[in-house]
C-alpha positions in Angstrom: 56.5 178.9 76.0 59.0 176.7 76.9 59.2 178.3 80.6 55.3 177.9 80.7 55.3 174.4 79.9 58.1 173.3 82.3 56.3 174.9 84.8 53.4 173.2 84.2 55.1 170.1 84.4 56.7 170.8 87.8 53.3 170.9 89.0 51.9 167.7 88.1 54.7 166.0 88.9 54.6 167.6 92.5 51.1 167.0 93.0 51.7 163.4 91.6 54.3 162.3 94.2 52.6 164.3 96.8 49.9 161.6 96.4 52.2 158.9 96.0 54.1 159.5 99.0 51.0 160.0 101.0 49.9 156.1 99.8 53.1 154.9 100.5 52.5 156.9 104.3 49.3 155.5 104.6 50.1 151.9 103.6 53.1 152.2 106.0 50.9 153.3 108.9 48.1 150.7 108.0 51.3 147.7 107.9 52.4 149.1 111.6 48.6 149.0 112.9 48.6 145.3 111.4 51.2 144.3 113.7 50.2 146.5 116.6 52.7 148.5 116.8 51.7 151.8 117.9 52.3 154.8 115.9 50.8 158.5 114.4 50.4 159.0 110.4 51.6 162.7 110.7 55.1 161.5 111.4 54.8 158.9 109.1 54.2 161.5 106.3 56.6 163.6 107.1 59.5 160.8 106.8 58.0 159.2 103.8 57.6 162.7 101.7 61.3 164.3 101.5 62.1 160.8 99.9 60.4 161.7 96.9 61.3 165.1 96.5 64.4 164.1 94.3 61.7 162.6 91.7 59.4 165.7 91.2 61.8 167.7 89.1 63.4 164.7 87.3 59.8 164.0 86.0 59.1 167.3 85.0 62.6 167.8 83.5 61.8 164.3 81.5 59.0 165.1 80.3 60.3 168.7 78.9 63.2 167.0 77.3 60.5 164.1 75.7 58.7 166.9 74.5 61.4 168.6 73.2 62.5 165.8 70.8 60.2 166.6 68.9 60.5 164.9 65.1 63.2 162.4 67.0 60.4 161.1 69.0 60.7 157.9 67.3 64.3 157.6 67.3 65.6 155.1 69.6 69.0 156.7 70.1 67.8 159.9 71.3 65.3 158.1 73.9 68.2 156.0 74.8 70.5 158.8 75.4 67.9 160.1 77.9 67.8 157.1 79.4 71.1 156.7 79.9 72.0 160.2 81.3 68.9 159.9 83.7 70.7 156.7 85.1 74.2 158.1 85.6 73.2 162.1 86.9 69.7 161.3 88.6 69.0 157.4 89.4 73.2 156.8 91.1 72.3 160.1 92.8 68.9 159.5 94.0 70.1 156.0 95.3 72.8 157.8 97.5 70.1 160.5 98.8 68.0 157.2 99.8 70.6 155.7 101.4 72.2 159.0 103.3 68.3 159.9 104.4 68.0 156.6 105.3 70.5 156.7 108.1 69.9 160.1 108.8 66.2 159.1 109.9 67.5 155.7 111.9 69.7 158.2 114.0 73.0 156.4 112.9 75.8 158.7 112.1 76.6 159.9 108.3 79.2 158.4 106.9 80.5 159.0 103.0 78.3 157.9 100.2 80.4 155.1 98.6 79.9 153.5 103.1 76.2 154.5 102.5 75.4 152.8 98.9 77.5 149.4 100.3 74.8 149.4 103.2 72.4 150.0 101.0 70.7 146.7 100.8 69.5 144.8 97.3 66.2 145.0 97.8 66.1 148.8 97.8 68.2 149.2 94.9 65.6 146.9 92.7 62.6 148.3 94.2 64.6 152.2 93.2 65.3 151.1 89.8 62.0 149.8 88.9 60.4 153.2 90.2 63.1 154.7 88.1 62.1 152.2 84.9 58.6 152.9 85.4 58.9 156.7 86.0 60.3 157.1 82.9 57.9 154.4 81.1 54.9 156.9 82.6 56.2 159.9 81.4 56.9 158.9 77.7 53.3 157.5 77.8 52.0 160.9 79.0 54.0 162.5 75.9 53.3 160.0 73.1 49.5 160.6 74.7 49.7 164.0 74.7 51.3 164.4 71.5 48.1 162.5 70.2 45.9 164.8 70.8 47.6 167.7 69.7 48.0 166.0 66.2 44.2 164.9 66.5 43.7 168.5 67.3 45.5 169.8 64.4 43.9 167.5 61.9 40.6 168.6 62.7 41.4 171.9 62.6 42.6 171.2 59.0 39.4 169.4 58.2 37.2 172.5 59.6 39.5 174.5 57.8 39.4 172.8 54.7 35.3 172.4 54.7 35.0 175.6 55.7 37.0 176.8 52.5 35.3 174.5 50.6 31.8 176.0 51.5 32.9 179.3 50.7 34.0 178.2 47.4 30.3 176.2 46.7 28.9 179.8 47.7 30.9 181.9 45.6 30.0 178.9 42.8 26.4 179.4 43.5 26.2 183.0 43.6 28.0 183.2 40.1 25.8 180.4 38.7 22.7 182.8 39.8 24.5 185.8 38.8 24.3 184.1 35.3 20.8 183.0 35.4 18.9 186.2 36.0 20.6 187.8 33.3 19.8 184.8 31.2 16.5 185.1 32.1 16.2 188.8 31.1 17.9 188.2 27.8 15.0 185.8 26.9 11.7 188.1 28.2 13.4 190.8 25.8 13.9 188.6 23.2 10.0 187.5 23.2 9.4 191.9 23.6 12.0 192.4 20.4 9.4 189.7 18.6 6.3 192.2 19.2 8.0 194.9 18.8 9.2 193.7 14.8 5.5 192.3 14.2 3.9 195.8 15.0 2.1 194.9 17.9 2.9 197.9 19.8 0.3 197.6 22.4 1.0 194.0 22.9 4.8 195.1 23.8 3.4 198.0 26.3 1.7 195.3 28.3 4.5 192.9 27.4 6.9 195.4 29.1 4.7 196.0 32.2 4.5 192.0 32.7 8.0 192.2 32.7 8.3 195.5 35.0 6.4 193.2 37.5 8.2 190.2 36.9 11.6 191.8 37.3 10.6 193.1 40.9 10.6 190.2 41.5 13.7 188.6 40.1 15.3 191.2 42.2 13.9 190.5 45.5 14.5 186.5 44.7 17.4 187.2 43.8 18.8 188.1 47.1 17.8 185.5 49.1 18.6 181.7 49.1 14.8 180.5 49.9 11.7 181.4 48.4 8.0 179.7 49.3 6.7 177.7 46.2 3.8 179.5 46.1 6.0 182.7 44.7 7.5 180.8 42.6 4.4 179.4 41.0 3.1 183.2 40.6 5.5 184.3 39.1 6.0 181.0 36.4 2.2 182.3 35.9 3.7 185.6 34.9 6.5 184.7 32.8 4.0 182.1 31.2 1.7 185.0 30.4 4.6 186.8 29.2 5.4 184.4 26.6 1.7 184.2 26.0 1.8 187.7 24.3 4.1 186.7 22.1 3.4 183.2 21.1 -0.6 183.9 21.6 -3.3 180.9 21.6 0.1 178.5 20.7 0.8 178.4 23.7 -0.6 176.5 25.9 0.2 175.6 29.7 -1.4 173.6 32.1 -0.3 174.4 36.0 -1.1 171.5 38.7 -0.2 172.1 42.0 -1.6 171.3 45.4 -0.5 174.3 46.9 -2.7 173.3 50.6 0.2 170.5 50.6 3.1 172.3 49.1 2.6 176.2 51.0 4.9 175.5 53.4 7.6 174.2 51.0 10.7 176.8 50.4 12.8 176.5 47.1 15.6 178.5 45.6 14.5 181.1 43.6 14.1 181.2 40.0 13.8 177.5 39.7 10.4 177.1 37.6 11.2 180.0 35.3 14.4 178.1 33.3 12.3 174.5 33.0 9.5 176.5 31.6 11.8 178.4 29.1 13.1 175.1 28.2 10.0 173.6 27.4 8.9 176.4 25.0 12.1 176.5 23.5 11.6 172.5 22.3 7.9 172.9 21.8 6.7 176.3 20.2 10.5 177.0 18.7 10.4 174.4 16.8 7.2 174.7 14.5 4.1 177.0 14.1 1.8 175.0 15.3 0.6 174.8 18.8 2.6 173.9 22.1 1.4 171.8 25.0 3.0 172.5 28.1 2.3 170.7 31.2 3.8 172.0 35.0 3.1 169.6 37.6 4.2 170.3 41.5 3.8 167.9 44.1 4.1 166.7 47.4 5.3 163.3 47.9 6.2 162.3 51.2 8.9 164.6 52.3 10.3 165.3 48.7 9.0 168.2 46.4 8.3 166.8 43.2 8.3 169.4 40.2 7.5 167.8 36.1 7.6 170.4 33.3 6.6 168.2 30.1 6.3 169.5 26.5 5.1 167.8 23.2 7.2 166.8 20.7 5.8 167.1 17.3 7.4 164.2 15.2 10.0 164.8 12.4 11.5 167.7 14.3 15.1 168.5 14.4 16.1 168.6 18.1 16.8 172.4 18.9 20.4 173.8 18.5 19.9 175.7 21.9 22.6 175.6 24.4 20.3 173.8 26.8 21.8 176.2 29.7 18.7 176.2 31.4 18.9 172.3 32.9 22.4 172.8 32.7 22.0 175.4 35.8 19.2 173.9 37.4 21.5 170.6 37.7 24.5 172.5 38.7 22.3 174.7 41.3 20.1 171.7 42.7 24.1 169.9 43.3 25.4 172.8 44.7 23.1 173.7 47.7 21.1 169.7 48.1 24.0 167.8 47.1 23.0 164.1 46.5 19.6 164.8 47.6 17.9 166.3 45.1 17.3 164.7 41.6 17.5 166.9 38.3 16.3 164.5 35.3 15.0 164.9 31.8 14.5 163.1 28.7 11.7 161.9 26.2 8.9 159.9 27.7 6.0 158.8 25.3 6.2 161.2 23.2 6.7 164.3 25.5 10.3 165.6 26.5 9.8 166.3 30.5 12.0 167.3 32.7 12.0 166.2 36.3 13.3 167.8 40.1 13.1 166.3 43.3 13.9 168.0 46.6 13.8 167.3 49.5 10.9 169.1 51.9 13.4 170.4 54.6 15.9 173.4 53.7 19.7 171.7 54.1 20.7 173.1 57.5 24.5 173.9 55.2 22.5 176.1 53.3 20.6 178.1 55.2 21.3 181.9 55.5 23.0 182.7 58.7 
């Protein structure tokens, strides 16, 4: 990895001064033409190139031992102790290089390196060091930038990560939460069977039994997907209605509104009528043994799906000891796959104890099957 990375590095920096050196060619050429003094750019380049040869692998071997700081990257000693053995192994060397090439290219004869650095004038040596200064200012940038992105990188790998294991976990919530439901919802059909079955009315429970053969089909089906139309969900709140109607007889009585032209292209989870209408008979007809006014009103408003299950409330009751885990589900499903968007109310109004959901038209794109 290491190997890879220095490699890398020797690359860009090549290519880098390759197209520095070719400026400073260019510019040199386009100075001479200035003052008309005649001259070709290929000879230009290849004088002005070997100067810079000395600076591609000290920028790549910077920038491998910037990276290689690591969690010291903002320790000032360690930077400076780069610095400073840059300065005293590369920028005293390259200066002599310079200054030997220098002559070499002017045709005078080579003398040692201490004749070659005093001959070397000032100008040079400020014009080296701030190439040097601003070599090393580039290549910490490049780092600090590059280290940016990799810790952008790794946070948002951490966020998918996390959302994604978050999701999982809603899922696994939901499926449990439905898991709990239809078994719920069994329970109760029985219990209304078991209440024919001690009163005698044998042939009441034989149809009661088929109603609930077709209704458990399907449960079953429902059960395995997320989305249902509304219209199957109204059918089968018919059912279990008509269920309960074997048991409870002429006290029972339900009212169904619903504009199904507006609402058939509506999808909802399943099982979401069936627990508000249990509910509702569980305040109403449970309570006393009179008759029970039920009320199921599902709407289109706008781009919400607006569903009201109401119930009377005869006066002087005792509220019913029931665990209430119908809404309770309904509310934790309706959070679990909408979120904020869907509304799961209920209380008494006038009289009646409604209970009220609002979702939205559109099936959340998180919650859609893949």
């Amino acid at each position: 990895m290491g190997f890879t990375r220095l490699a890398r590095a020797l690359t860009v920096s090549a290519i880098s001064w390759l197209l520095v050196s070719l400026m400073h060619a260019l510019a040199a050429y386009t100075d001479q033409l200035h003052r008309g003094v005649p001259g070709a750019l290929g000879p230009l380049i290849g004088a002005v190139v070997p100067s810079y040869l000395p600076w591609v692998p000290f920028s790549a071997i910077l920038y491998f031992l910037f990276i290689r700081l690591r969690d010291r990257w903002s320790d000032v000693s360690a930077v400076a102790s780069i610095v400073a053995g840059a300065f005293c192994l590369f920028f005293l060397p390259e200066i002599a290089y310079q200054a030997l090439w220098s002559q070499w290219q002017e045709g005078v004869p080579l003398s040692n390196v201490l004749s070659a650095l005093a001959a070397w004038p000032a100008i040079f040596w400020l014009v080296d060091f701030g190439l040097f200064v601003s070599t090393i200012a580039v290549v910490y940038g490049a780092v600090a930038f590059s280290r940016h992105l990799e810790g952008e990188r790794r946070k948002q790998r951490l966020v998918a990560e996390n959302l994604t294991l978050r999701l999982e976990l809603e899922r696994q919530r939901l499926v449990a939460l439905r898991a709990q439901l239809e078994p719920h919802f069994l329970f109760n059909a029985l219990n209304a069977i078991s209440g024919l079955v001690r009163g005698d009315n044998r042939s009441l429970a034989l149809s009661a039994l088929q109603q609930l053969s077709s209704l458990l089909r399907y449960a079953l089906t429902a059960s395995g997907r997320d989305w249902v139309p509304i219209a199957d969900e109204l059918a089968f709140a018919r059912g279990y209605v008509a269920l309960q109607q074997l048991r409870h007889g002429d006290r029972l009585r339900c009212v169904f509104d619903a504009d199904e032209r507006s609402i058939v292209a509506c999808d909802v989870p399943p099982l979401i009528l069936q627990p508000l209408l249990e509910n509702a008979i569980r305040h109403d007809l449970e309570r006393h043994e009179g008759a029970g006014d039920i009320h199921l009103d599902v709407q289109r408003d706008g781009e919400q799906l607006r569903i009201r299950v109401s119930n009377s409330l005869p006066a002087g009751l005792e509220p019913n000891p029931g665990t209430g885990f119908g809404l309770t589900a309904t509310r934790d499903r309706l959070s679990l796959i909408y979120g904020r968007q869907a509304v799961c109310a209920s209380g008494v109004v006038d009289g009646r104890f409604v209970a009220t959901l609002t979702v939205p038209i559109s099936t959340p794109v998180a919650a859609r099957p893949a």
